[in-house]
N, C-alpha and C positions, 0 to 999 in steps of 0.2 A: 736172634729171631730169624726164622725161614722165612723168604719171602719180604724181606724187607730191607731196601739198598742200604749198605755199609761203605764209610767213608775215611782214607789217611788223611792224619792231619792236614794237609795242605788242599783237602777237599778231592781228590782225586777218586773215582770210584773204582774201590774193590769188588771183584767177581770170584775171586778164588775158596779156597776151602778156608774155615773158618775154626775157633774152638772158643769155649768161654771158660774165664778163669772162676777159679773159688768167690772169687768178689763181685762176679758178676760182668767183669769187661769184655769182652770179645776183642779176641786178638786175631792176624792173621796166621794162615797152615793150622795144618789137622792136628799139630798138637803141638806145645810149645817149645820152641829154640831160642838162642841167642838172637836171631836175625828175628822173631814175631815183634811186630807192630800192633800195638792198640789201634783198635776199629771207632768208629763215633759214630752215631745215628745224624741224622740231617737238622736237627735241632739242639744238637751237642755242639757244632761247629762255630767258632766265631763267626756275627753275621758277615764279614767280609770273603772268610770262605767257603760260606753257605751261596754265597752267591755262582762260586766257582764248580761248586756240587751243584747246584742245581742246571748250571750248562750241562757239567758232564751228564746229567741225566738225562736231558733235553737230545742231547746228540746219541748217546743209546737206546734211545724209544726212537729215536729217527731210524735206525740201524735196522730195526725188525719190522 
């Protein structure tokens, strides 16, 4: 989805280019390699690393 923060497992926030697979996951890069990473929405996260996403979020709206 455009416009809506995407998160590595470890809660870290992704900004880069994105693609989505047949089943619906978004992974990272424009299209898929060995190295793409599954994406998570902020409500996908376990709550321990939602906590970690929601810093990183907090410090990127500080940014702009």
């Amino acid at each position: 989805m455009k416009g809506v923060p995407h998160f590595k497992k470890d809660g870290s926030l992704f900004k880069g280019k994105t693609h989505k697979m047949k089943g619906g996951e978004v992974h990272t890069g424009a299209s898929h390699t060995k190295s793409s990473e599954k994406l998570f929405h902020l409500k996908e996260l376990p709550k321990k690393v939602r906590q970690r996403a929601l810093v990183a979020m907090l410090k990127e709206k500080d940014k702009s």
